[in-house]
N, CA and C atoms as a LAMMPS dump frame, in Angstrom:
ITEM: TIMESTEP
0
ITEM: NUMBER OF ATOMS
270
ITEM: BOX BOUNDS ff ff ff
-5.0000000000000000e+02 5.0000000000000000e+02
-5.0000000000000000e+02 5.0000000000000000e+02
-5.0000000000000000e+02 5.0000000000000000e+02
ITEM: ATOMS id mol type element x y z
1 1 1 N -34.653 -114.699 -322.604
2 1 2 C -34.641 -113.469 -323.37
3 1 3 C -36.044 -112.878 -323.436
4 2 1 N -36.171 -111.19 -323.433
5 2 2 C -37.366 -110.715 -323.233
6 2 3 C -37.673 -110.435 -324.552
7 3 1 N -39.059 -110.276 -325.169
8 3 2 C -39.808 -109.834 -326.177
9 3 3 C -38.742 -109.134 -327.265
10 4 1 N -38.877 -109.367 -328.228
11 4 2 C -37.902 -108.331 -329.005
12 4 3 C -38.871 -106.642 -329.58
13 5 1 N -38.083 -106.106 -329.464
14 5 2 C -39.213 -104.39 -329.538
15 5 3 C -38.705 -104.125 -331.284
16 6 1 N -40.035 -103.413 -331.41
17 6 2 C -40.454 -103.3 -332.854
18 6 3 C -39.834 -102.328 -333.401
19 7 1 N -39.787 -101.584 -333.991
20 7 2 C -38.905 -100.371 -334.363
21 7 3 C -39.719 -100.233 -335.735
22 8 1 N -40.512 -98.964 -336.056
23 8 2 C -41.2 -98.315 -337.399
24 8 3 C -40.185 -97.345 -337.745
25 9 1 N -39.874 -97.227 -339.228
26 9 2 C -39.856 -96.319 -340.091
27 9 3 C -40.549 -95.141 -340.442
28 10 1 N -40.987 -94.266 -339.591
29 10 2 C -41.783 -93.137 -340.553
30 10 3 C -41.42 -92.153 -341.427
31 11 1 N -41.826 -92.113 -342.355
32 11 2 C -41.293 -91.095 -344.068
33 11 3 C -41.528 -89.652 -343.335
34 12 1 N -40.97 -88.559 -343.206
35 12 2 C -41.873 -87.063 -343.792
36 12 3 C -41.147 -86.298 -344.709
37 13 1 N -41.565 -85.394 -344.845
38 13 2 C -41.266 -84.594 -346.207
39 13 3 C -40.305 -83.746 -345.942
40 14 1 N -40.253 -83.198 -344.604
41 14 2 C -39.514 -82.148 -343.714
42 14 3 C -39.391 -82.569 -342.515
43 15 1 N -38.267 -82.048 -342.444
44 15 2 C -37.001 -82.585 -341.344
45 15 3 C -38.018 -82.22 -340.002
46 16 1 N -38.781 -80.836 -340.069
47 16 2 C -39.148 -80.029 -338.971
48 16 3 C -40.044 -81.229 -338.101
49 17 1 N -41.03 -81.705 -339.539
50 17 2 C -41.877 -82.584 -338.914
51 17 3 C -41.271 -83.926 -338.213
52 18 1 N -40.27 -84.419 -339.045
53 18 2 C -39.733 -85.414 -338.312
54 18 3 C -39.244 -85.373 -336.945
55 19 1 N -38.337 -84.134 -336.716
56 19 2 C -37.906 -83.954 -335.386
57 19 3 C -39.226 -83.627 -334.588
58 20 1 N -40.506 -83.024 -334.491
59 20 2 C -41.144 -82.598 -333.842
60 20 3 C -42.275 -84.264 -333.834
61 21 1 N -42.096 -85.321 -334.508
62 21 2 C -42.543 -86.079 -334.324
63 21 3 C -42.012 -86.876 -333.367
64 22 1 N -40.827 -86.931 -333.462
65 22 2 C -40.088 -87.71 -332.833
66 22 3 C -40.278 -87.047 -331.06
67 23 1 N -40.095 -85.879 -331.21
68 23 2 C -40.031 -85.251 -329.747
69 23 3 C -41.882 -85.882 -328.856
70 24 1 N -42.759 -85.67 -329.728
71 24 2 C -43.989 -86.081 -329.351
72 24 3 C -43.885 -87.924 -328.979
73 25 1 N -43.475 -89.031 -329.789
74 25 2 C -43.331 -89.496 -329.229
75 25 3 C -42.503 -90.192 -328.099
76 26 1 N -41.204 -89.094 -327.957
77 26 2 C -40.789 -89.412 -326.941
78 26 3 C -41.063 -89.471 -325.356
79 27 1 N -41.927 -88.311 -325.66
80 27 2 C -42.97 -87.577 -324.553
81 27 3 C -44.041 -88.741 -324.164
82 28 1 N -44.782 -89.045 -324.964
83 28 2 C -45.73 -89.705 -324.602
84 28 3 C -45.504 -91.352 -324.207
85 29 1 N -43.727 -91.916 -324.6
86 29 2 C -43.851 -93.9 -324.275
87 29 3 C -42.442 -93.162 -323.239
88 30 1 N -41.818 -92.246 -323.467
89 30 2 C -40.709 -91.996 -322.451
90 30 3 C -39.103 -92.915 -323.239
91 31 1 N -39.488 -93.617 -324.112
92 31 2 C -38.754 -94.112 -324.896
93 31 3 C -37.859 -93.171 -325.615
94 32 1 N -36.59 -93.241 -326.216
95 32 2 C -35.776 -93.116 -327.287
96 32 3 C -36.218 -93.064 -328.503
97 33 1 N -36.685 -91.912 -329.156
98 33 2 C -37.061 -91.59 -330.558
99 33 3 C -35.449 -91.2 -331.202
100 34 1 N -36.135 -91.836 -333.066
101 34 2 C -34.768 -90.766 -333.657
102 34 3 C -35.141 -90.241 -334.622
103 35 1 N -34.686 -89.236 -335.506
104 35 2 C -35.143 -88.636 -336.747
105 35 3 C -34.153 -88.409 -337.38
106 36 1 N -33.795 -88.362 -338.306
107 36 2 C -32.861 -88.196 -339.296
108 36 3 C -32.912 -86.929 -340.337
109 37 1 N -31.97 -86.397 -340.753
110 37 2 C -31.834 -85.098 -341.926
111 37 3 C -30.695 -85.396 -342.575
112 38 1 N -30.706 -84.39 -343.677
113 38 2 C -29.425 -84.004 -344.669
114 38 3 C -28.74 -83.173 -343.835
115 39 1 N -27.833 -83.294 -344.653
116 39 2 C -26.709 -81.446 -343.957
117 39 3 C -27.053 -80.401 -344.371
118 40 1 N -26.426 -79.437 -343.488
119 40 2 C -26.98 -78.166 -343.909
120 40 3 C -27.89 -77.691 -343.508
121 41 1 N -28.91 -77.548 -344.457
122 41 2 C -30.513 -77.154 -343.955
123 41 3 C -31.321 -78.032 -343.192
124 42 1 N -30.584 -79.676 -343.653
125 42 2 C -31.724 -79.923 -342.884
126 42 3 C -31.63 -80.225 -341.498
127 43 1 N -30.464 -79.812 -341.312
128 43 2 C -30.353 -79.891 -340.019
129 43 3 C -30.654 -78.583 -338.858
130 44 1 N -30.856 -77.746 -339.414
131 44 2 C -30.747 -76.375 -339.078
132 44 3 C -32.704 -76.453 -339.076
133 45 1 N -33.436 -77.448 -339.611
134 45 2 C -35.065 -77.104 -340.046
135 45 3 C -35.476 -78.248 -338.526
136 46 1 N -34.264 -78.884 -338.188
137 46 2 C -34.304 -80.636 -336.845
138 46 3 C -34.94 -79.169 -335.758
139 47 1 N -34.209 -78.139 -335.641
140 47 2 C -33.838 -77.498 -334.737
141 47 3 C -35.202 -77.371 -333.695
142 48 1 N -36.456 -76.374 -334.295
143 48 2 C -37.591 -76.448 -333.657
144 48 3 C -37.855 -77.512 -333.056
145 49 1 N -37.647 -79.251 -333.613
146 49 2 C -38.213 -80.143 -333.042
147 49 3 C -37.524 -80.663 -332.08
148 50 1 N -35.698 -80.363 -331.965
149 50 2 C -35.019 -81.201 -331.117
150 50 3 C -35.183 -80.003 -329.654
151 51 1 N -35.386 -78.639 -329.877
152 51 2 C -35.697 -77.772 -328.392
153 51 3 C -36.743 -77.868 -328.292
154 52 1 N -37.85 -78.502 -328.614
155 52 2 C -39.232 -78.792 -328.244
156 52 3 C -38.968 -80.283 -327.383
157 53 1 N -37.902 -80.948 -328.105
158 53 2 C -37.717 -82.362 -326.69
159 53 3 C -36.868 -82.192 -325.47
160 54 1 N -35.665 -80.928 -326.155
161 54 2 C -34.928 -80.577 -324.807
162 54 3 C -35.358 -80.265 -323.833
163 55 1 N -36.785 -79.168 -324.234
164 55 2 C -37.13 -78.373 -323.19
165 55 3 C -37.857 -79.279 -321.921
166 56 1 N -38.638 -80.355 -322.92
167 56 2 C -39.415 -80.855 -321.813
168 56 3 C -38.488 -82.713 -321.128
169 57 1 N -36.945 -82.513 -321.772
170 57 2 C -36.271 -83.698 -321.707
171 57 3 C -36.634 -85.188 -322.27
172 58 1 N -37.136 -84.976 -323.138
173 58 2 C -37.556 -85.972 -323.929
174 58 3 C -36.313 -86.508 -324.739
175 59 1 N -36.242 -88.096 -324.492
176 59 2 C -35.097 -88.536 -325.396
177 59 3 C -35.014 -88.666 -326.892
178 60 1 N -34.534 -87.298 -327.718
179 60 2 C -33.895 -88.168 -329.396
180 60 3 C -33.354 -88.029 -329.595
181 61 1 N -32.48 -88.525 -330.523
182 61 2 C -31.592 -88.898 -330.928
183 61 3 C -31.35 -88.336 -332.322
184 62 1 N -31.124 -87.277 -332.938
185 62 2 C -30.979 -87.27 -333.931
186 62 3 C -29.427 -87.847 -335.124
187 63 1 N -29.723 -87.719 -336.274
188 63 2 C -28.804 -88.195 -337.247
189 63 3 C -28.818 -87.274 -338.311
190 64 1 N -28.097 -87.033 -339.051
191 64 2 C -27.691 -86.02 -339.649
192 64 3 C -26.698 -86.467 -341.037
193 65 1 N -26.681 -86.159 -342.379
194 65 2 C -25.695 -86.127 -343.017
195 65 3 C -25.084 -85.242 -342.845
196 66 1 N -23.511 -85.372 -343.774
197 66 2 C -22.586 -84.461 -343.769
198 66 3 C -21.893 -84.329 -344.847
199 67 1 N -21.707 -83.567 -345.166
200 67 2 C -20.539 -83.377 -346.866
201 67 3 C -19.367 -83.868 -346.697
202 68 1 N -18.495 -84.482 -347.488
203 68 2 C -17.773 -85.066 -347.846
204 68 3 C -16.452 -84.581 -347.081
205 69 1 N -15.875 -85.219 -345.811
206 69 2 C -14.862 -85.036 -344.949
207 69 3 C -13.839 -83.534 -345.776
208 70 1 N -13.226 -83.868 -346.932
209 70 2 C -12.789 -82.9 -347.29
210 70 3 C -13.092 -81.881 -347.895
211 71 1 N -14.781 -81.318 -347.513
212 71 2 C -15.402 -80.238 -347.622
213 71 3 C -15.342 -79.62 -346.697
214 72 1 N -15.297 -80.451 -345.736
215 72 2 C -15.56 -79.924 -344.314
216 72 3 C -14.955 -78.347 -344.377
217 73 1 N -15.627 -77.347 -343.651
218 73 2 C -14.884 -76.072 -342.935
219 73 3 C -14.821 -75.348 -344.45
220 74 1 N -15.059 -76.048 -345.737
221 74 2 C -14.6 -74.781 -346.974
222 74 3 C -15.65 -73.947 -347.256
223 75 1 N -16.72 -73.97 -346.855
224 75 2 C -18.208 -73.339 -346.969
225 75 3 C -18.567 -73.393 -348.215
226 76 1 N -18.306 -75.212 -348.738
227 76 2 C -19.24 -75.595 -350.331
228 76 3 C -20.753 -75.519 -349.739
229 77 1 N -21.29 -75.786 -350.608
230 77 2 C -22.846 -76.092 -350.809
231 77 3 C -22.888 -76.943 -349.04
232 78 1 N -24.223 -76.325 -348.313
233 78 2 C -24.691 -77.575 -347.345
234 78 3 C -23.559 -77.829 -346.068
235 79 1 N -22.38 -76.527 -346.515
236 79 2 C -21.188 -77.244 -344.952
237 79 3 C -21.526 -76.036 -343.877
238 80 1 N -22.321 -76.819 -343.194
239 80 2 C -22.012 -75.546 -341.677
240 80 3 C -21.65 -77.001 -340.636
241 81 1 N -21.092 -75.633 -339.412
242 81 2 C -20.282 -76.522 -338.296
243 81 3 C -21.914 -77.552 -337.134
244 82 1 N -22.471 -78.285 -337.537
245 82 2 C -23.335 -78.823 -336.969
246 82 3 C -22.801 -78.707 -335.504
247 83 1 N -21.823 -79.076 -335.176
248 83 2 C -21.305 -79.823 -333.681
249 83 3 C -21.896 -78.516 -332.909
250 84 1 N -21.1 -77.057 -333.418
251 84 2 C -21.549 -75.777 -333.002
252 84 3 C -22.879 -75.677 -333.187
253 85 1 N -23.551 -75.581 -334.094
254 85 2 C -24.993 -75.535 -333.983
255 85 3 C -25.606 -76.188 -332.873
256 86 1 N -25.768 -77.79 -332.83
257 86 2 C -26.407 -77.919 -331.852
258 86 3 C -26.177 -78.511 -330.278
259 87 1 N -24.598 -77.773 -330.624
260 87 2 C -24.029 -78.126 -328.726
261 87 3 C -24.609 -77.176 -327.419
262 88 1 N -25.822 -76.101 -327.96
263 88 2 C -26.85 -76.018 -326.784
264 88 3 C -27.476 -76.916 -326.588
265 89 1 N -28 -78.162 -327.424
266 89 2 C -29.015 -78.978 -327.239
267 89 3 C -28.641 -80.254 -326.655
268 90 1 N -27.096 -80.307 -326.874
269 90 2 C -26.875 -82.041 -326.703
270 90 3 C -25.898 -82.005 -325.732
């Protein structure tokens, strides 16, 4: 069995930075980055950082919450159609 690989946690405050972190280091080890958001906005704030990795094909992976299955589609607080949002990117 080979080396086991490390995996860090990094905190940010905004989604933007996370995704645009993640895209930087995907760029630079060629590795699989991921970043994570809420629904809603914060997925809509991923956006700048996940077409900053598309463009140059950088792998991440993002994750995303979602409101409560039977919110889905009623336009409560935080429900937009993610899949539509970012099926240019993925």
């Amino acid at each position: 069995m080979g080396k086991a690989e490390q995996h860090s946690y990094i905190a940010c405050r905004h989604e933007m930075n996370a995704a645009l972190m993640a895209s930087a280091e995907a760029k630079l080890t060629g590795k699989m980055t991921v970043c994570t958001a809420t629904s809603g906005s914060g997925i809509t704030v991923l956006l700048n950082g996940l077409v900053d990795a598309w463009q140059d094909k950088a792998p991440v992976f993002a994750i995303t919450g979602q409101v409560e299955r039977t919110q889905i589609g009623t336009g409560t607080a935080q429900d937009i159609n993610q899949q539509q949002l970012i099926a240019p990117l993925a």
